[in-house]
N, C-alpha and C positions, 0 to 999 in steps of 0.2 A: 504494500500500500504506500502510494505517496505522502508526503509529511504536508496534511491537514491539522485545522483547528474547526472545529464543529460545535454548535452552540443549537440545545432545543427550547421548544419554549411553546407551551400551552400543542396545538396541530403541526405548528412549523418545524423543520430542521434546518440549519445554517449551514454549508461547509463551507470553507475559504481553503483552497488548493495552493500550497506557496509556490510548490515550483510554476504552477502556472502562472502565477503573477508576476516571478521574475522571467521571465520569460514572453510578457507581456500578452497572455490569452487573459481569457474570461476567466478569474479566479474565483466566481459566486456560485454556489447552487442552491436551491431555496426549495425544498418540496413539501407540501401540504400530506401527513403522513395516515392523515386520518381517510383522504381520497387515494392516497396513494403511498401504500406502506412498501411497495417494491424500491424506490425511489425511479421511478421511470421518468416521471414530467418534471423538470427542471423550470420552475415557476419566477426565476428571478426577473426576468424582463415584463413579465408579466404582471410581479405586484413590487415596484420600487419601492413603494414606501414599508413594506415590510419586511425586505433588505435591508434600508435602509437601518430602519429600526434596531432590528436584530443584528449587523455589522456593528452599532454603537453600544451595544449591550456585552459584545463578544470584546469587543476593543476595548472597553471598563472594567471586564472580567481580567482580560490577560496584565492589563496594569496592576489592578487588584491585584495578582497573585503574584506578580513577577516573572511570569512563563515566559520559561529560555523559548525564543524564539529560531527557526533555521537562520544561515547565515549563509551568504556566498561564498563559495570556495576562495575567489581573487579575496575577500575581506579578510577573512583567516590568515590568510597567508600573507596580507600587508601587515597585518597585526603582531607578526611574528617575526618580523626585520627590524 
């Protein structure tokens, strides 16, 4: 499995894909788990504001907790000269 952070919350589930984001793809998937427990419909473009929402819930969390986040290869290795 790729190195995700996932956030639920009441029907919804959140995942944020990091390699996708650095890599500049769609890093969101958003599914509605109560229509769709497979996770087959990818609902993010479909309800922004509930992305939205729940990105700002998940980005409060990971501050909250300190969660070591991935890190680019090139950053590690500037870090260590």
């Amino acid at each position: 499995m790729k190195p995700a952070s996932a956030l639920r919350k009441g029907k919804y589930k959140l995942i944020e894909w990091h390699e996708d984001f650095l890599n500049e793809k769609p890093a969101w998937e958003l599914y509605d788990l109560e229509s769709d427990p497979g996770e087959k419909k990818d609902l993010s473009e479909e309800l922004p504001e509930i992305l939205d929402e729940l990105r700002k819930e998940l980005y409060h969390w990971r501050n909250e907790v300190v969660a070591q986040m991935p890190r680019l290869l090139y950053e590690i290795n500037q870090n260590l000269n």
